[in-house]
C-alpha positions, -999 to 999 in steps of 0.1 A, spaced: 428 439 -199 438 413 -175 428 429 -144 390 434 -166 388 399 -172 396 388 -135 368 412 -121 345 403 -150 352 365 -133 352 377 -100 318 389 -102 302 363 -127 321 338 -98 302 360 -67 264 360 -86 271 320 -91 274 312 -57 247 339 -46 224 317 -71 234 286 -59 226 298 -24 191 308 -33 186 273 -50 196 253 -24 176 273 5 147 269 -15 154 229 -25 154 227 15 122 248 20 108 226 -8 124 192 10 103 201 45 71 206 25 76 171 13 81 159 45 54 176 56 29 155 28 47 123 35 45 127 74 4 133 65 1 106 39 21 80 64 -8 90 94 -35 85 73 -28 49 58 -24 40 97 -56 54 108 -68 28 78 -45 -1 90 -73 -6 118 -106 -8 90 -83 -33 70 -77 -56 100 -115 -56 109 -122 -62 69 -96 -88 69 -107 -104 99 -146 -105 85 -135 -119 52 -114 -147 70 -151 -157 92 -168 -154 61 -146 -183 40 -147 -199 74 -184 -201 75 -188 -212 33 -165 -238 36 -186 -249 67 -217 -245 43 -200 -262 14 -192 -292 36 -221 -297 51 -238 -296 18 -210 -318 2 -215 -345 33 -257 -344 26 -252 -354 -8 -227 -383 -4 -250 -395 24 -284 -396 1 -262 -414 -30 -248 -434 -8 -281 -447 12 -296 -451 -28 -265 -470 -36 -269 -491 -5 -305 -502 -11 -297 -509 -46 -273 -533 -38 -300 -546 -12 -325 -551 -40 -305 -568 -60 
């Protein structure tokens, strides 16, 4: 009866480890796949780094040229109120 049980544990012991052999060949075939995908995923976002320098670089000229805009616009207007200002206080 003994000798039964130890077998019966011997073998349940030997298809445990076979299983947990097969599970951990295929969690590293399954490991190198998703290497594979981040390794691709990591060369495309730097083959974009480039179009988001140029597009960061346009933006920056374009709020450089507006604020250009805005204050020559801004400087027109104080110069006509100020000339009507300064020939009201002629006039008076």
């Amino acid at each position: 009866m003994t000798e039964t049980l130890s077998i019966i544990l011997y073998v349940l012991g030997s298809i445990l480890l076979v299983v947990l052999i097969i599970l951990g060949i295929k969690m590293i075939i399954a490991m190198d796949k998703i290497n594979e995908v981040v390794d691709n995923i990591n060369a495309k976002v730097n083959s974009l780094n480039g179009v988001f320098s140029i597009i960061d670089l346009t933006t920056n000229k374009l709020a450089l040229i507006s604020d250009k805009v805005v204050e020559a616009i801004t400087s027109l207007i104080k110069k006509v109120f100020y000339k009507n200002k300064e020939e009201e206080t002629e006039n008076e």
